[in-house]
C-alpha positions as CSV (number, residue, x, y, z in Angstrom):
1,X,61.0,46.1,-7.5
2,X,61.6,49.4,-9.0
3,X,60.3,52.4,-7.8
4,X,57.4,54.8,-10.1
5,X,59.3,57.7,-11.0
6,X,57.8,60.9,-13.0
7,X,59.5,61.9,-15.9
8,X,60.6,65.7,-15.7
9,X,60.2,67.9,-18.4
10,X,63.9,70.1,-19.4
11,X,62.9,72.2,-22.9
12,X,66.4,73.1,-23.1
13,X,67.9,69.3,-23.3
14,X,65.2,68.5,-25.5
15,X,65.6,70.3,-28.3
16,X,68.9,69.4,-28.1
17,X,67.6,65.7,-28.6
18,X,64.9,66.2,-31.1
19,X,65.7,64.3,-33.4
20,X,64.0,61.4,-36.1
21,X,64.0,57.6,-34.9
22,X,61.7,54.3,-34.1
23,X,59.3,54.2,-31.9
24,X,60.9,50.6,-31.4
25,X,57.5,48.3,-31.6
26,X,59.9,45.7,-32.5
27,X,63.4,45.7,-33.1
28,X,64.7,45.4,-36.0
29,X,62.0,47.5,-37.0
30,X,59.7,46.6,-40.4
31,X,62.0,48.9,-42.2
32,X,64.6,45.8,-42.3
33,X,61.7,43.1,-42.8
34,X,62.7,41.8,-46.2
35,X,60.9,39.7,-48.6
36,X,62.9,36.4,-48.8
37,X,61.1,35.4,-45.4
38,X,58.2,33.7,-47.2
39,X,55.2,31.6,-46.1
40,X,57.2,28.5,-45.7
41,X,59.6,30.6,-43.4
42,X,56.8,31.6,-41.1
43,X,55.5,28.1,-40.9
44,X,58.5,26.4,-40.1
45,X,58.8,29.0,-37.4
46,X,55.5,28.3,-36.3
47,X,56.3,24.6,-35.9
48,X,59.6,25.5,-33.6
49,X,57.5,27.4,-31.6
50,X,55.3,24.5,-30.8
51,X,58.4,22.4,-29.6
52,X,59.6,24.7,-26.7
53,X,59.8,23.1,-23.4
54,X,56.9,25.3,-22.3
55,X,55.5,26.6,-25.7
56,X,54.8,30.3,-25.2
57,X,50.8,31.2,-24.4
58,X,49.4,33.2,-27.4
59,X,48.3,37.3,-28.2
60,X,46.0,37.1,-31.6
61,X,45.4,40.6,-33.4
62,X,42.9,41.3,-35.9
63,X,43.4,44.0,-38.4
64,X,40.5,45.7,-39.4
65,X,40.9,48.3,-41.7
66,X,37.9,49.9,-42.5
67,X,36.5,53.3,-41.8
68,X,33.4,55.3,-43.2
69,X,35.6,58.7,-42.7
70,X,38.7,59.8,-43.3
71,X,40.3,61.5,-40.7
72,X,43.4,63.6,-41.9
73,X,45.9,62.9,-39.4
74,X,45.7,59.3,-39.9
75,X,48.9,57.1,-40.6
76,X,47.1,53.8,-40.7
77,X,46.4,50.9,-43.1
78,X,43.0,51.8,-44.2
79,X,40.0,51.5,-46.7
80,X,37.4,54.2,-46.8
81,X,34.3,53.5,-48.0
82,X,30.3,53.3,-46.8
83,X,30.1,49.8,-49.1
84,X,29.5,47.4,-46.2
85,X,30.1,44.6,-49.0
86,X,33.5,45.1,-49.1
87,X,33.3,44.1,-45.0
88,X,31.8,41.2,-46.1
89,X,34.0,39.8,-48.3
90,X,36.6,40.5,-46.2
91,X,35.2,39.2,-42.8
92,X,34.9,36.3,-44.9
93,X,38.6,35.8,-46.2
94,X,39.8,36.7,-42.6
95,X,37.9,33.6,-41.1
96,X,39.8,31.8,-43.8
97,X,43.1,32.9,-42.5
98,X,41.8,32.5,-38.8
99,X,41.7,28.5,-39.7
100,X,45.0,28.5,-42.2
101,X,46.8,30.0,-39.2
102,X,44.9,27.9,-35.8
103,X,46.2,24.6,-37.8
104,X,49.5,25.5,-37.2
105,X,49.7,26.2,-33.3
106,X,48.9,23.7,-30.8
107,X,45.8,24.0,-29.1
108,X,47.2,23.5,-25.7
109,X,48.5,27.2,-25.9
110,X,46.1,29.5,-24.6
111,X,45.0,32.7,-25.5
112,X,46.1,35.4,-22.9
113,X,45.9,38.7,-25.0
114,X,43.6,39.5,-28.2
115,X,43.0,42.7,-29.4
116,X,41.2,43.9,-32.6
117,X,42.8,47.1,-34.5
118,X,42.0,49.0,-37.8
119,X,40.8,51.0,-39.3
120,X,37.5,51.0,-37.4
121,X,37.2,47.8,-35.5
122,X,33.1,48.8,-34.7
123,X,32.7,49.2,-38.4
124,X,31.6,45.9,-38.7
125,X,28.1,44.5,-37.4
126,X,27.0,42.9,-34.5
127,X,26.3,39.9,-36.5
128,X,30.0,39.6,-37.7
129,X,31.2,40.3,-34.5
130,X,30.0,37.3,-33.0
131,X,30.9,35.4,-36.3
132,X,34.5,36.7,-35.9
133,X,34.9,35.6,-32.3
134,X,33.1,32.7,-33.0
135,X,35.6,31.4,-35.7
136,X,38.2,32.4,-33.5
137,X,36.9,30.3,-31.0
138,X,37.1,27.6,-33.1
139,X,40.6,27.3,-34.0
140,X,42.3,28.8,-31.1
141,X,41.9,28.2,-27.3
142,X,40.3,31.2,-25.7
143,X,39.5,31.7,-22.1
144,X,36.1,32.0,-20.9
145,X,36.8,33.1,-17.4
146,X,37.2,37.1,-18.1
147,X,40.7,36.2,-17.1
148,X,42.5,37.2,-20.4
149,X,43.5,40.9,-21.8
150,X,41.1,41.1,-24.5
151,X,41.0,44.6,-26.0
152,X,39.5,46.7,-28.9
153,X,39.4,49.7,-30.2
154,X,36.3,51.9,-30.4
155,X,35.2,54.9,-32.9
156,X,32.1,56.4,-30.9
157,X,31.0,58.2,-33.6
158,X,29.8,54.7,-35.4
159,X,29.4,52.3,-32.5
160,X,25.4,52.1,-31.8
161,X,23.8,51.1,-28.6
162,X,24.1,47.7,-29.1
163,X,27.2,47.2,-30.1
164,X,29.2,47.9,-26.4
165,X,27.1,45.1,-25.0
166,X,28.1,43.1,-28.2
167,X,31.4,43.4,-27.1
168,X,31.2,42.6,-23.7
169,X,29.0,39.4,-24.6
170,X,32.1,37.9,-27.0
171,X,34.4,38.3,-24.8
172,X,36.3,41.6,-24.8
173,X,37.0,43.3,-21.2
174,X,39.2,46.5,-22.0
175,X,38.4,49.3,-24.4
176,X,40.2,51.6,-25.8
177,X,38.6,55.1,-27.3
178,X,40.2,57.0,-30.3
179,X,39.1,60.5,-29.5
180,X,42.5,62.6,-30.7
181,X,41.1,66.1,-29.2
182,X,37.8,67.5,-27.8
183,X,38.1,71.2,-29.0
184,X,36.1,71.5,-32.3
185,X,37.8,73.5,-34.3
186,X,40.7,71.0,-34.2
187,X,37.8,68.1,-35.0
188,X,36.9,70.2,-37.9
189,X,40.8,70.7,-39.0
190,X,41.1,66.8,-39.2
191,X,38.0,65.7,-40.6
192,X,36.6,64.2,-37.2
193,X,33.6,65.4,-35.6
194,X,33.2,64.0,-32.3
195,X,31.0,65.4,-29.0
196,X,32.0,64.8,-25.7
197,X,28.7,63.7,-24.9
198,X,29.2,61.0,-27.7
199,X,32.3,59.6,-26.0
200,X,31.4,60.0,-22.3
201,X,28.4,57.8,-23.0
202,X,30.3,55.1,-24.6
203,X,32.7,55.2,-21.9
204,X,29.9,55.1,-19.6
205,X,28.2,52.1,-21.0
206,X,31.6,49.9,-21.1
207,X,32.1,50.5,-17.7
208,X,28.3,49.8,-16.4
209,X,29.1,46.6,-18.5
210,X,31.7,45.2,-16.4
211,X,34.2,46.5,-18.7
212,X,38.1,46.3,-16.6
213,X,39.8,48.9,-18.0
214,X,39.1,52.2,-20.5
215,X,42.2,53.9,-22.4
216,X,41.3,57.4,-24.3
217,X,43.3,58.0,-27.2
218,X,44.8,61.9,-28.0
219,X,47.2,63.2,-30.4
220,X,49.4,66.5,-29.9
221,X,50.8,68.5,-32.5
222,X,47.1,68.5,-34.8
223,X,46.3,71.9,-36.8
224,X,44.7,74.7,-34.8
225,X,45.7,73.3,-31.3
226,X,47.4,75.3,-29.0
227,X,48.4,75.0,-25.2
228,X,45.4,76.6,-23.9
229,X,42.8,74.5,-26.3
230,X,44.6,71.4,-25.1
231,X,44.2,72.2,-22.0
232,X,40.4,72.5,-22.0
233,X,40.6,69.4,-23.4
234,X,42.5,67.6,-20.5
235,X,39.6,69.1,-18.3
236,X,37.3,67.4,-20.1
237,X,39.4,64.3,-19.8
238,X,39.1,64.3,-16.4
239,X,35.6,63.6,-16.3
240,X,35.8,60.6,-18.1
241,X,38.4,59.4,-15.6
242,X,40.3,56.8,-18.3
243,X,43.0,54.1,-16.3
244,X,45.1,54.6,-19.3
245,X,45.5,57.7,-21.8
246,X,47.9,57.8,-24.2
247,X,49.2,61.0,-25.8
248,X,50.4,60.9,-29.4
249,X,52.9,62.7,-31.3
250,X,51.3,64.0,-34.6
251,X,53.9,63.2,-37.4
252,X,53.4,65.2,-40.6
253,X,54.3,63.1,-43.6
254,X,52.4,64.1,-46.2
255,X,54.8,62.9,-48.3
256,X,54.3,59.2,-46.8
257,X,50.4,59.7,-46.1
258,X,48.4,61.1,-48.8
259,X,45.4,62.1,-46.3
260,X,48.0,64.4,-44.4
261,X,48.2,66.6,-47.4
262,X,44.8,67.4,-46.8
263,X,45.9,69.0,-43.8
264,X,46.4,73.2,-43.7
265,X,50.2,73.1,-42.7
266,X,50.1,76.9,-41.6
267,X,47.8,75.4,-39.2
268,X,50.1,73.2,-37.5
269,X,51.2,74.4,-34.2
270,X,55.0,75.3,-34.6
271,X,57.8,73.8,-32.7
272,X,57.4,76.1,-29.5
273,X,53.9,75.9,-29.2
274,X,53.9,71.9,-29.6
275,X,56.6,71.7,-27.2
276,X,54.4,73.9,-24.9
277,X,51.4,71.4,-25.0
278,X,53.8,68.1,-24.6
279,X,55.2,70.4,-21.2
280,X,51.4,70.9,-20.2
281,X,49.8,67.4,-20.6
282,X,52.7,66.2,-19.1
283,X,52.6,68.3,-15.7
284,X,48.7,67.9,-16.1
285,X,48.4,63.8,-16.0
286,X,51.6,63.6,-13.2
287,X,49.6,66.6,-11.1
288,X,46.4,64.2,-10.9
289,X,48.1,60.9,-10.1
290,X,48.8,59.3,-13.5
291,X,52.0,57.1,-14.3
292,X,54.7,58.0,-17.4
293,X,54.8,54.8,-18.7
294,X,56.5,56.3,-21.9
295,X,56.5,56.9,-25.5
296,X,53.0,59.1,-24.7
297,X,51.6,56.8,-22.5
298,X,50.2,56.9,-19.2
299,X,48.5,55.2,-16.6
300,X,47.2,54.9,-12.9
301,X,49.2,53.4,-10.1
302,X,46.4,50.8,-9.4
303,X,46.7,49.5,-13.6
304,X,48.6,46.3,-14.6
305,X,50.9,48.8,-17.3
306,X,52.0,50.6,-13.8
307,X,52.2,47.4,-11.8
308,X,54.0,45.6,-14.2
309,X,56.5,48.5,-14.9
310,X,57.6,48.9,-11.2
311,X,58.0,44.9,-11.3
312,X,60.3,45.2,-14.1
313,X,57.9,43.0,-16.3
314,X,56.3,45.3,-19.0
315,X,57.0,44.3,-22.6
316,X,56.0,46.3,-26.0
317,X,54.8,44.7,-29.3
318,X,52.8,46.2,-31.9
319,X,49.6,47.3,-30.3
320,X,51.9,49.0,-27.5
321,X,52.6,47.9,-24.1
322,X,51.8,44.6,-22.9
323,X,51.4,42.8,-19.1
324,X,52.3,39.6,-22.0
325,X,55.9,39.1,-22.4
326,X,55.9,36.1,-23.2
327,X,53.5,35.4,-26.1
328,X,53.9,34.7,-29.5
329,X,51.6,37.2,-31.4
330,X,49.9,36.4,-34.5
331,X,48.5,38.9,-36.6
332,X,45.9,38.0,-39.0
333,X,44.8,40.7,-41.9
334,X,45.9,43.0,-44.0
335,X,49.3,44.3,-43.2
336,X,49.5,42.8,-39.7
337,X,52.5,41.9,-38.0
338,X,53.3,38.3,-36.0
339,X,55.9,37.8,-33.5
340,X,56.7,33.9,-33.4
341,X,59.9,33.0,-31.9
342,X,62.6,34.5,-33.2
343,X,61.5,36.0,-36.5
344,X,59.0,38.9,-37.4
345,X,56.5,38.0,-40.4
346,X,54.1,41.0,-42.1
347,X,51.0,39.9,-44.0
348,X,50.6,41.5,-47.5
349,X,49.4,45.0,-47.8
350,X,46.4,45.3,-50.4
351,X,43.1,43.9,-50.5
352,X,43.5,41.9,-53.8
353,X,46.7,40.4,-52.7
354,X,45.4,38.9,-49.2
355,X,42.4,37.8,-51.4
356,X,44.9,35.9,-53.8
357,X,46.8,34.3,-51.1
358,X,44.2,33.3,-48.9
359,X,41.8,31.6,-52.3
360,X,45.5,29.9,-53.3
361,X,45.2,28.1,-49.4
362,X,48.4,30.5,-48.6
363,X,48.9,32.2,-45.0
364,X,49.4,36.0,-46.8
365,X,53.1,36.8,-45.7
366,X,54.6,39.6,-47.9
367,X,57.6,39.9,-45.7
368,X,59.8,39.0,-42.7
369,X,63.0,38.8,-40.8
370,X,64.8,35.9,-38.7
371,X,66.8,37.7,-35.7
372,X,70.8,36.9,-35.5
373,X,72.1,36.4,-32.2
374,X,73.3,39.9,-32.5
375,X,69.7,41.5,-33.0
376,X,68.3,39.2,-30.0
377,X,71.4,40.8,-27.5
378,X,70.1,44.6,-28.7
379,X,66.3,43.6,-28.8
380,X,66.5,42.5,-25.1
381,X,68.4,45.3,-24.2
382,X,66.1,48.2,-26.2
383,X,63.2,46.5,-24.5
384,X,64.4,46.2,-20.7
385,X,65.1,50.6,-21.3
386,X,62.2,51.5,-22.9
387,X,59.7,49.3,-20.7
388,X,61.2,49.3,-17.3
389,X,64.0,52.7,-17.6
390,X,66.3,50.1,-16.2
391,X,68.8,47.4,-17.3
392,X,70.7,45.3,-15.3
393,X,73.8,44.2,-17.0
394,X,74.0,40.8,-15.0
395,X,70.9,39.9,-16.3
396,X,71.7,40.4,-20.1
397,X,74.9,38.5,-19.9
398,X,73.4,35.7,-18.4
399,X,70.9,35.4,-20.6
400,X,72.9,35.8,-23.4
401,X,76.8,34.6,-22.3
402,X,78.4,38.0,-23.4
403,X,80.0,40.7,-21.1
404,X,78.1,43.7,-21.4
405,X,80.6,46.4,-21.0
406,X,83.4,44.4,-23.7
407,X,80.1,43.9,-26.5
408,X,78.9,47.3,-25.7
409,X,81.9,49.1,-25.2
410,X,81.3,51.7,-28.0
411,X,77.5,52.2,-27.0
412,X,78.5,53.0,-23.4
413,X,80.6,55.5,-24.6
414,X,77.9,57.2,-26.7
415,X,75.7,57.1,-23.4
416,X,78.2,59.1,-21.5
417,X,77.1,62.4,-23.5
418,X,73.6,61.6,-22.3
419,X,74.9,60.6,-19.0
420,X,76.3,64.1,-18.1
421,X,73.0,65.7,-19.7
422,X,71.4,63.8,-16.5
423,X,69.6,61.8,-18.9
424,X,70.6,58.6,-17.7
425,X,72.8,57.4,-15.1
426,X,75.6,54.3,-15.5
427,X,77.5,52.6,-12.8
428,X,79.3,48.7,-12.4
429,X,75.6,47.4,-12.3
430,X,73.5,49.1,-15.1
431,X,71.8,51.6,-16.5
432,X,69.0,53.8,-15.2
433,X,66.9,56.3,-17.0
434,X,66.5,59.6,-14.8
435,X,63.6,61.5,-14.4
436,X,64.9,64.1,-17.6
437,X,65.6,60.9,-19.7
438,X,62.2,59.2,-19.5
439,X,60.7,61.1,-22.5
440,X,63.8,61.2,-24.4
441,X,64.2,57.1,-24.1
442,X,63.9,56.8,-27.8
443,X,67.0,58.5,-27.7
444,X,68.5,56.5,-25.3
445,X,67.5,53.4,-26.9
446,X,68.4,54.6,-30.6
447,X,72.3,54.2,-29.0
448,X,72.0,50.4,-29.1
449,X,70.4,50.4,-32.6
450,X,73.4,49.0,-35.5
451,X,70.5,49.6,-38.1
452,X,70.7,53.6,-37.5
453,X,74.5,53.4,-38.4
454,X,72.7,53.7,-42.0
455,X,71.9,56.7,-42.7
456,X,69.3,56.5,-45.3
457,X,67.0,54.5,-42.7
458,X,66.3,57.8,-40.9
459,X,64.7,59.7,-43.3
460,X,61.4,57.1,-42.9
461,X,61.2,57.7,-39.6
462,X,59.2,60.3,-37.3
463,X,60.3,63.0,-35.2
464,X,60.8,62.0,-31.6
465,X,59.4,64.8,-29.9
């Protein structure tokens, strides 16, 4: 087992480290997905799946990408409009893809995880809520025992009092609350007004409804914040008492997201002040008993993220981190992202495009990637670090018949910079994130990336602090 560390907070060695890289949701990351990975590609690996030994249990995530509100920090795939018959039509198409993609796993593999993403997952109605699960229930094997991890997202500002018990009745037994920041003058710099009230009675409700587990959403970094703002914010935090909370980093890339440039950059807190606020929430959540999982996530000792980390079990997909290591994920929607085997596969990105595939009887891959040998080695090993802050280098070569310190020779050299930084520590039987490394493990990580030996990928990416 390996013992809960908190992460310590050094200003000086960060900002020596502040640089741009992945936040390593898969590796390779989509910037290398390319588009000769087709439909047939992703069925035939669909098919190999099937004839494992033990075929893998299954995670299923929905994309649902529409909102009635822009809010002007967001990054996301998204369609803003107040036209519920552009829901329709698309709730429609999706249940298309839901059967199109449930004909080609066996039904013998069981779904463990499920989780429904957007956009605004409550943007739709109750009635196509249960249509949705319904239809999923149909082609795929779903538990009915409250067993499973089935999550979604909630926007309290346009989820009525029915919908939380809508929700509960379909199946879904962990939340998780987009709220960003409390103080309302940073609400009004980002387009989203939000009351506490309005979110502590959500919460409230999920929980009287048997709901397992509640995880609040903020972002650092937004226009107008500062350390003392954030801080009221915390406070009010701590009245919802969340098991999970995780703390984004605002990236500003108006030049990537058009809705940033509606964002007042003289607003933006400036490098001292954001590092100020990361310093704060982090001493704030470790002061009242919460976990660094990492990468701006944290969690209570008694949660399964916590549990598993100290086990050395925790994975990280797309939707975060996982207690599901071993499931292949299919994502169905616009611009979702399936993990099957040993190849990545990204649905199409626009509306009339999924529309096309799925009236042409097509599963709506735009792009993929098949991992080498080489990319399954430095997957392993980017996930064991940024999951568990361990890696045992027994355990890699076993699994993968190399020696560690001859493939990695160069890499280890590379970490011995970080090493005498007392970001890490390396001896004859691995390597071990320390307490100043555990919020610079993108870092870390970004040393066992061969894609970042091209420079042009960087410039795509965010900063990491």
């Amino acid at each position: 087992m390996i013992m809960a560390e908190q992460v310590y907070f050094d200003k000086d060695v960060i900002a020596r480290y502040s640089l741009t890289g992945p936040r390593y949701t898969s590796y390779p990351t989509v910037l290398h997905f390319h588009d000769w990975f087709t439909e047939n590609s992703y069925r035939e690996q669909a098919m190999l799946s099937n004839e494992d030994l033990i075929p893998s249990a299954l995670s299923l995530y929905f994309h649902l990408p529409f909102c009635r509100k822009v809010c002007f920090y967001c990054a996301c795939n998204k369609i803003i409009t107040n036209n519920h018959r552009h829901a329709d039509k698309y709730m429609d198409y999706l249940h298309r893809e839901i059967q199109m993609q449930g004909q080609l796993f066996d039904r013998d593999r069981t779904v463990t995880q499920l989780h429904w993403g957007g956009g605004t997952p409550t943007y739709i109605t109750n009635r196509q809520m249960h249509a949705l699960m319904a239809e999923t229930r149909k082609n795929f094997t779903l538990l009915d025992n409250d067993s499973g991890d089935y999550s979604v997202e909630v926007d309290p500002r346009v989820t009525g009092t029915t919908t939380i018990p809508v929700l509960r009745d379909i199946g879904f037994n962990r939340i998780s609350v987009g709220v960003q920041d409390f103080d309302i003058e940073v609400q009004k710099a980002v387009n989203r007004i939000q009351p506490f009230e309005l979110t502590a009675e959500v919460i409230e409700h999920a929980r009287a409804l048997g709901f397992k587990s509640v995880n609040i959403d903020l972002i650092y970094g937004l226009p107008k914040q500062t350390a003392g703002s954030f801080k009221r914010t915390l406070e009010q935090l701590s009245e919802l008492n969340p098991d999970r909370i995780a703390v984004y980093n605002y990236a500003h890339l108006p030049h990537m997201f058009k809705t940033q440039r509606q964002i007042n950059e003289d607003d933006l807190p400036d490098a001292d002040e954001k590092l100020a606020i990361l310093q704060y929430i982090i001493d704030d959540l470790q002061s009242k008993g919460y976990l660094y999982i990492g990468m701006d996530h944290f969690a209570k000792p008694s949660d399964e993220l916590a549990i598993a980390q100290k086990r050395g079990t925790l994975y990280r997909n797309f939707q975060g981190y996982s207690t599901h290591k071993d499931c292949d994920l299919i994502g169905m929607g616009i611009t979702a992202i399936s993990r099957i085997g040993i190849c990545y596969a990204q649905n199409v990105h626009s509306l009339d495009e999924y529309y096309d595939f799925i009236a042409g009887s097509h599963i709506p891959i735009s792009r993929g990637l098949c991992l080498d040998d080489d990319d399954r080695v430095r997957r392993d090993v980017i996930s064991r670090l940024i999951c568990n802050f361990f890696l045992d280098f027994e355990d890699i070569e076993e699994k993968h018949s190399i020696d560690f310190r001859e493939y990695f020779h160069n890499e280890l050299l590379m970490l011995n910079d970080m090493a005498n930084d007392e970001l890490c520590l390396i001896d004859e039987t691995g390597i071990k994130v320390r307490p100043k490394g555990r919020i610079l493990i993108r870092n870390i990580c970004m040393v066992f990336d061969k894609y970042l030996r091209i420079e042009t990928t960087r410039k795509s990416y965010s900063k990491l602090i």
